[in-house]
C-alpha positions as CSV (number, residue, x, y, z in Angstrom):
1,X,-46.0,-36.7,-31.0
2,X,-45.3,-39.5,-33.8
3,X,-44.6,-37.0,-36.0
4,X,-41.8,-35.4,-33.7
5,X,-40.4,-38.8,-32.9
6,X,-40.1,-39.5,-36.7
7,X,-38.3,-35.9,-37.3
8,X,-35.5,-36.9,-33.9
9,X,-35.2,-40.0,-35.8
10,X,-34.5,-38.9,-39.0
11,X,-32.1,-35.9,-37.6
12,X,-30.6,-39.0,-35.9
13,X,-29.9,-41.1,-38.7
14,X,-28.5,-38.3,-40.7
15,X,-26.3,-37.2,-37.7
16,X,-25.2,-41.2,-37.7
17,X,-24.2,-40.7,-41.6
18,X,-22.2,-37.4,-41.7
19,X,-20.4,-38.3,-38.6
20,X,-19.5,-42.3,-39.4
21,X,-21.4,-43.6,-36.6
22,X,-23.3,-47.2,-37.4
23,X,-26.5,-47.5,-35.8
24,X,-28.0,-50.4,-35.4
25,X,-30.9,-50.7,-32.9
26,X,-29.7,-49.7,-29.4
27,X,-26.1,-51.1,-30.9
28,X,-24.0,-48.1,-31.9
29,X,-20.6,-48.0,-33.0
30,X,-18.3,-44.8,-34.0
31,X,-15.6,-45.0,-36.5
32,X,-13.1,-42.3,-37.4
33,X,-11.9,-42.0,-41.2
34,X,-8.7,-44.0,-39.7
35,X,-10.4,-46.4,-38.1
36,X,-12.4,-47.3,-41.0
37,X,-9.2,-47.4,-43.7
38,X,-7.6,-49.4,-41.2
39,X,-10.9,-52.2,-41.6
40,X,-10.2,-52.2,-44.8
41,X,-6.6,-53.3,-44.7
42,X,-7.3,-55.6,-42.2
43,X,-9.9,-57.0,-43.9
44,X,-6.9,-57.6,-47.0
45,X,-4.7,-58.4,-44.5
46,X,-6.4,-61.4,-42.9
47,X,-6.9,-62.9,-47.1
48,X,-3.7,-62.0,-48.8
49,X,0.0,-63.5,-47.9
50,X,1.9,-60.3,-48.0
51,X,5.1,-60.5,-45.7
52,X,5.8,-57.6,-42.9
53,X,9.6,-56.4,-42.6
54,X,10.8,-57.9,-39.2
55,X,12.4,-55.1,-37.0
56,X,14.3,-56.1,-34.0
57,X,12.7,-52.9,-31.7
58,X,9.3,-55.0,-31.7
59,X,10.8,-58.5,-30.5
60,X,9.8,-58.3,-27.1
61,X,6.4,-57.5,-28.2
62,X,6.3,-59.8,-30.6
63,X,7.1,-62.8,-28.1
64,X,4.6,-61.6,-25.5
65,X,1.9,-62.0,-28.1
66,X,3.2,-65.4,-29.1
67,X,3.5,-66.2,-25.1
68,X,-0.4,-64.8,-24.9
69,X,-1.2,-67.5,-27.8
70,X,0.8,-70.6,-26.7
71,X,0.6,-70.5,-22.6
72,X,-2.3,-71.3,-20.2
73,X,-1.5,-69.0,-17.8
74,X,-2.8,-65.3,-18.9
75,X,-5.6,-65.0,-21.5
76,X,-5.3,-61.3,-22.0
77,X,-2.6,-58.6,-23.0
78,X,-2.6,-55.1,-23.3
79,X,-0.5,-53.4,-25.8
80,X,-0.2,-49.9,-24.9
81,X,1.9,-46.9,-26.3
82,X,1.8,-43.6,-28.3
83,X,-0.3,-43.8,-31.8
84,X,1.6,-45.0,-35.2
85,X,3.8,-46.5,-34.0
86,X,3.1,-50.5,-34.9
87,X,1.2,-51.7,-32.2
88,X,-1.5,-52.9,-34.5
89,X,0.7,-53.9,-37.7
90,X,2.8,-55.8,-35.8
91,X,-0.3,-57.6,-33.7
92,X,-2.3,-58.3,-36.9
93,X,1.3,-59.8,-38.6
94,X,2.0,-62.1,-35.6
95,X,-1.6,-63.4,-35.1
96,X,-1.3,-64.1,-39.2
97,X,1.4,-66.0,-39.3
98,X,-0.1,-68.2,-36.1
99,X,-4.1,-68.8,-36.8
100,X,-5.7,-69.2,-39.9
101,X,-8.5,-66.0,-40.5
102,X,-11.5,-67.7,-39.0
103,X,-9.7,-68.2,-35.9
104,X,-9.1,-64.6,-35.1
105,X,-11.3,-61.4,-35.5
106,X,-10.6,-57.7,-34.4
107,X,-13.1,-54.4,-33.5
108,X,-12.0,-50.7,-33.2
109,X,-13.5,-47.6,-32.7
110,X,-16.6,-46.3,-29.9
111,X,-18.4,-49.2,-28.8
112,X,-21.5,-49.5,-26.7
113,X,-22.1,-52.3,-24.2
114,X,-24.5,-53.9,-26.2
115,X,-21.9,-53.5,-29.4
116,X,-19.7,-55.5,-27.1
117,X,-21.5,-57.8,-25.7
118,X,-22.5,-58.7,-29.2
119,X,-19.0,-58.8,-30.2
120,X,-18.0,-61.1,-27.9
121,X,-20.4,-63.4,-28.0
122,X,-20.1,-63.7,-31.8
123,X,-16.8,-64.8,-31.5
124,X,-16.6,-66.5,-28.8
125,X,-14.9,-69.7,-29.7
126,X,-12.3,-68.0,-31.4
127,X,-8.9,-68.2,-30.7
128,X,-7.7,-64.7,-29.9
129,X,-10.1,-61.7,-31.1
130,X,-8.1,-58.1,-31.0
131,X,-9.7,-54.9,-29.4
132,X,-7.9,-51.7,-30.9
133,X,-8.0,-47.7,-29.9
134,X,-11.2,-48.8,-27.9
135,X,-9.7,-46.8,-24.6
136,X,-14.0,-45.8,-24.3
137,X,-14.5,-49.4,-22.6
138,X,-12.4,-48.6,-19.7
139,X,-14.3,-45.5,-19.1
140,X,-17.6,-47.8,-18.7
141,X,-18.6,-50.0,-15.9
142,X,-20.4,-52.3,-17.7
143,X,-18.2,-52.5,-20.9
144,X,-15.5,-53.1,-18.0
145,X,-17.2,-56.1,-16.7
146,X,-18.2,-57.4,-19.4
147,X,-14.2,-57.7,-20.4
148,X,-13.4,-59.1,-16.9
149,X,-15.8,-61.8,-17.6
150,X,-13.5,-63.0,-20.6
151,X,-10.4,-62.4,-18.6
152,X,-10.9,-64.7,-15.8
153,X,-12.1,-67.8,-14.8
154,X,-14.5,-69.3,-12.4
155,X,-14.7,-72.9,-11.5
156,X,-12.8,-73.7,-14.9
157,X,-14.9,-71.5,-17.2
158,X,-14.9,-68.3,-18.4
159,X,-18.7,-66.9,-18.1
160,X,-19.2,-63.4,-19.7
161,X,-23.4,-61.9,-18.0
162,X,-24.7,-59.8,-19.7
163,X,-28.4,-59.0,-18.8
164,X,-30.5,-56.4,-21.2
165,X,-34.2,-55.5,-21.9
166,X,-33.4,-54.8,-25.3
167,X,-35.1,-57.0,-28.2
168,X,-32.6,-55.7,-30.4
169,X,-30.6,-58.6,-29.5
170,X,-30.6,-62.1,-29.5
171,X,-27.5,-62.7,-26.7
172,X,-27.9,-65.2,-23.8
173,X,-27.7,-63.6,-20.4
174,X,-24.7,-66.1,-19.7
175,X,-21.9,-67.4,-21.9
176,X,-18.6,-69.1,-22.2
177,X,-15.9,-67.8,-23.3
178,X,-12.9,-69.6,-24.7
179,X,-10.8,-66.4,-26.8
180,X,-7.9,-64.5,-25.3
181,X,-8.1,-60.8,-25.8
182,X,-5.6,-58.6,-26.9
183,X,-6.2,-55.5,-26.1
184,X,-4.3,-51.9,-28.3
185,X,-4.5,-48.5,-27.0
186,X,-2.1,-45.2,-27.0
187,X,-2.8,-45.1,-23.0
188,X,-4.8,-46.9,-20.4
189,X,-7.9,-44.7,-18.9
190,X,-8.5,-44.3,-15.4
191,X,-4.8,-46.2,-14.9
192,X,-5.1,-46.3,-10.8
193,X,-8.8,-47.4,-10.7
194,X,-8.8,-50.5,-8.6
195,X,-11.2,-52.1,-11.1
196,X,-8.7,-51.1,-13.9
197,X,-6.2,-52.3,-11.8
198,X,-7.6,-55.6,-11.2
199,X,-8.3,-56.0,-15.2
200,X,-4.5,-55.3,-15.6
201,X,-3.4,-57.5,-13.3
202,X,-5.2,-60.3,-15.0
203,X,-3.3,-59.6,-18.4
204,X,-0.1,-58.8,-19.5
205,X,0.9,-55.1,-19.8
206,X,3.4,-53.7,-22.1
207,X,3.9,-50.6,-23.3
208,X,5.6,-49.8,-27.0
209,X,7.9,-46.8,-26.7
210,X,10.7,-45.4,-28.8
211,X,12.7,-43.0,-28.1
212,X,13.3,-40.5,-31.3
213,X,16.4,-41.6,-32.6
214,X,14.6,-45.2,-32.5
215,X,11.9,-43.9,-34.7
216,X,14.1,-42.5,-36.9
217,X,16.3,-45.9,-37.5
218,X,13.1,-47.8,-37.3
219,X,12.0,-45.5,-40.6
220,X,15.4,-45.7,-42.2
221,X,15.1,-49.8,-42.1
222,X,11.5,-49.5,-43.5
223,X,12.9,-48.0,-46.2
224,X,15.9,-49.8,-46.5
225,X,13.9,-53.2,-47.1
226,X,11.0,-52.0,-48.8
227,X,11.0,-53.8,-52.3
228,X,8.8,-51.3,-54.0
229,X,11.4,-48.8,-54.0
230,X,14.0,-48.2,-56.6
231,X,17.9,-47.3,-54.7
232,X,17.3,-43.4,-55.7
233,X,13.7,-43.3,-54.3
234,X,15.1,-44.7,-50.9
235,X,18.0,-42.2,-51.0
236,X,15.7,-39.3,-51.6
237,X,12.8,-40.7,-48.7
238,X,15.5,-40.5,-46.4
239,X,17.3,-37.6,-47.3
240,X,13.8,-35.7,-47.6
241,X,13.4,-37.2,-43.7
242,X,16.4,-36.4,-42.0
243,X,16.2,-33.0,-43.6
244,X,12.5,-32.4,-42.0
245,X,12.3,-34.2,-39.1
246,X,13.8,-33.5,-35.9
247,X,12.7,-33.6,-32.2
248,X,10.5,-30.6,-32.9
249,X,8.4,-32.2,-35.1
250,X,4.8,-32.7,-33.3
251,X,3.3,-36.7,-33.9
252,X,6.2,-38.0,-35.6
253,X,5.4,-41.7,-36.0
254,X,5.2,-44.4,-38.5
255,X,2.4,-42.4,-40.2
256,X,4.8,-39.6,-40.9
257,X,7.5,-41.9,-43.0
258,X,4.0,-43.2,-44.9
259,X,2.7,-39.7,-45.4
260,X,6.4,-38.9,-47.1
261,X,6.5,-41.6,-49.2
262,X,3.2,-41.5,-50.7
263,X,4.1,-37.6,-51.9
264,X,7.6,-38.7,-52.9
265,X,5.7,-41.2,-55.4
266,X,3.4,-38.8,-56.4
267,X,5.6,-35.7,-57.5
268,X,9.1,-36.5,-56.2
269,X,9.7,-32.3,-57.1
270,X,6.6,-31.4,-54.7
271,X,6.8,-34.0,-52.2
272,X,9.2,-32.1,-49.8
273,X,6.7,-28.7,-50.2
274,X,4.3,-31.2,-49.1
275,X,5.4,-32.9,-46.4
276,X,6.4,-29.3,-44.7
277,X,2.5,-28.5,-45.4
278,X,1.3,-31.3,-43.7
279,X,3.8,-31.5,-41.1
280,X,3.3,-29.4,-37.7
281,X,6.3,-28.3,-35.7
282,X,6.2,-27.4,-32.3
283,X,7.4,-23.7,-32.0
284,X,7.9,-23.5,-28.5
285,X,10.4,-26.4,-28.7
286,X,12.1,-25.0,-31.8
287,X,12.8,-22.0,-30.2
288,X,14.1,-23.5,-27.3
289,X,16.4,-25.8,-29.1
290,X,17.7,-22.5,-30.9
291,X,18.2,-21.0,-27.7
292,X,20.2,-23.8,-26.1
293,X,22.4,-24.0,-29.4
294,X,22.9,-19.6,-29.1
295,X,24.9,-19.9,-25.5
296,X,25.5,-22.6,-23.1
297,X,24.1,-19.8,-20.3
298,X,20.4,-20.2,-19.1
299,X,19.8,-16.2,-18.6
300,X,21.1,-15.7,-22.6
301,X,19.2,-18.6,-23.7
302,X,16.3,-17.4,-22.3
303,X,16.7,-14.0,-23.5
304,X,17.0,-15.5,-26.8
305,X,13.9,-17.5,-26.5
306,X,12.0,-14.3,-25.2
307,X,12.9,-13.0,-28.0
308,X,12.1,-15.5,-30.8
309,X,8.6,-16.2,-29.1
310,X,7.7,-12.8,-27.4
311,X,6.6,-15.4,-24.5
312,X,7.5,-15.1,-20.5
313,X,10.3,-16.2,-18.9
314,X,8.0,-18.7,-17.3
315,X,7.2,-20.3,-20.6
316,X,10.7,-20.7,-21.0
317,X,11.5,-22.7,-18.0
318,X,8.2,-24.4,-18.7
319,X,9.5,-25.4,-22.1
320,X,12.6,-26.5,-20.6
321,X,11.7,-28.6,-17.8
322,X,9.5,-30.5,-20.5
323,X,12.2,-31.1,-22.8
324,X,14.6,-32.6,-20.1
325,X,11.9,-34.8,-18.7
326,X,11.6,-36.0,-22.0
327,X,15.4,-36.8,-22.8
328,X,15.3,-38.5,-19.1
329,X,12.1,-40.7,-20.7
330,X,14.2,-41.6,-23.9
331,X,17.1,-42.2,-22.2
332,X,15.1,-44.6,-19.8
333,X,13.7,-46.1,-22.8
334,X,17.3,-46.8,-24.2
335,X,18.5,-47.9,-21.4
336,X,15.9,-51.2,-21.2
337,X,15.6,-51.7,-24.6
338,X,16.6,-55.0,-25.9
339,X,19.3,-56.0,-28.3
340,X,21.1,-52.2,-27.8
């Protein structure tokens, strides 16, 4: 029996290695290759002094998190929106140039309860501590009231319980609290949960959306201001992206501009080859957009995109009514974005 205990264990541990996840006890955290790259630059980012390029599409943001830090009133805020798109660059540069690095700390990736628990209670006399692509906490009851307990107050205090068995751990069952939370995620699970709901409404929701053409301005500026780049290497990063991007392009975010200029320094003759390697393109869309541009009439453009596709008619329409929802969503997005 000790000897097949032993054998789970060790298949465990080596499971835990080839698959990033930390084990520590009962506490168990899970880190993709992304999440871990981005502890690293965290980690740089909370020592060194380096200045982030201000861009007028994240003011709003940038006040709410400055509101979260200076005001009584809320002591959480939720950040949500698709991936790579700033949400933590621009979170990590505001609380920098507010609080000094002991007065902040930040966690991503799959978390248990206990990982949380311990998390929180390590920091909590800190200022603000950020939670990022942790969407797995809203999934779990107890992970979810373990956060309420640091939302809200209760005769002046803000008592997080947390009661375990486990000698793997040193945590009271009861403590105070005194960070705000800020919470980053590319959506909110289980949305219309009254318990999510309640957690929401103790925090301040915003969501970071922009709209393609935003993206694409948002890059050019990136580029524009970046001092590391000569005049011709800026020229040729944008040219190389308005040349390969377009609304067909699947995941185009930040990462995409960062992808582009890291092959542009390493072979500016190979870097557009590959960028169209690494970049997908969604084929339905393409052929739709080719459709639309072949006649102005829905039976011919569908023909057309029969055609290109071998797909149904259905897909078509499918295609379609996905394509105009999204314009609608953009268009929304235009229409209440600031500073227009």
């Amino acid at each position: 029996m000790e000897k097949d205990i032993n054998e789970v264990k060790e298949l465990l541990e080596n499971t835990a290695r080839d698959s990033d996840l930390k084990v520590s006890g009962e506490i168990v955290t899970l880190k993709t290759k992304e999440q871990r790259e981005a502890d690293k630059e965290i980690d740089n980012w909370k020592e060194t002094k380096k200045d982030y390029i201000p861009i007028k599409e994240f003011d709003t943001a940038h006040e709410l998190i400055n509101c979260l830090l200076r005001t009584p009133q809320f002591n959480g805020l939720i950040l949500h929106g698709e991936g790579g798109v700033g949400k933590t660059v621009l979170t990590l540069n505001t609380i920098k140039s507010e609080l000094k690095a002991n007065e902040w700390d930040y966690m991503n990736g799959y978390t248990t309860p206990l990982s949380l628990a311990e998390f929180l209670y390590k920091n909590r006399n800190k200022k603000v501590i950020i939670i990022d692509d942790t969407e797995g906490i809203f999934n779990n009851h107890l992970s979810m009231s373990l956060i309420k307990g640091g939302l809200w107050e209760v005769d002046g205090k803000r008592v997080i319980t947390y009661s375990t068995k486990s000698d793997k751990t040193d945590i009271p069952d009861q403590f105070v609290v005194n960070f705000k939370i800020i919470f980053l995620c590319n959506h909110i699970p289980n949305e219309n949960d009254s318990s999510t709901r309640a957690m929401i409404s103790r925090t301040i929701p915003y969501m970071v959306k922009f709209t393609f053409k935003e993206k694409m301005d948002i890059c050019k500026t990136f580029v524009e201001k970046d001092p590391t780049l000569t005049p011709e290497k800026k020229k040729r990063v944008i040219e190389l992206l308005e040349k390969n991007v377009t609304e067909t392009t699947r995941d185009f975010n930040f990462r995409t501009l960062r992808k582009l200029l890291s092959f542009v320094e390493y072979n500016d003759a190979k870097a557009e080859e590959l960028f169209r390697a690494t970049t997908e393109v969604d084929e339905m869309k393409e052929a739709y957009f080719k459709s639309v541009k072949v006649s102005k009439v829905v039976k011919e453009q569908r023909q057309h995109f029969m055609k290109l596709t071998g797909r149904s008619a259905r897909t078509f329409h499918y295609v379609k009514k996905s394509v105009v929802a999204k314009m609608q969503s953009d268009k929304d997005v235009g229409a209440t974005t600031p500073n227009k």
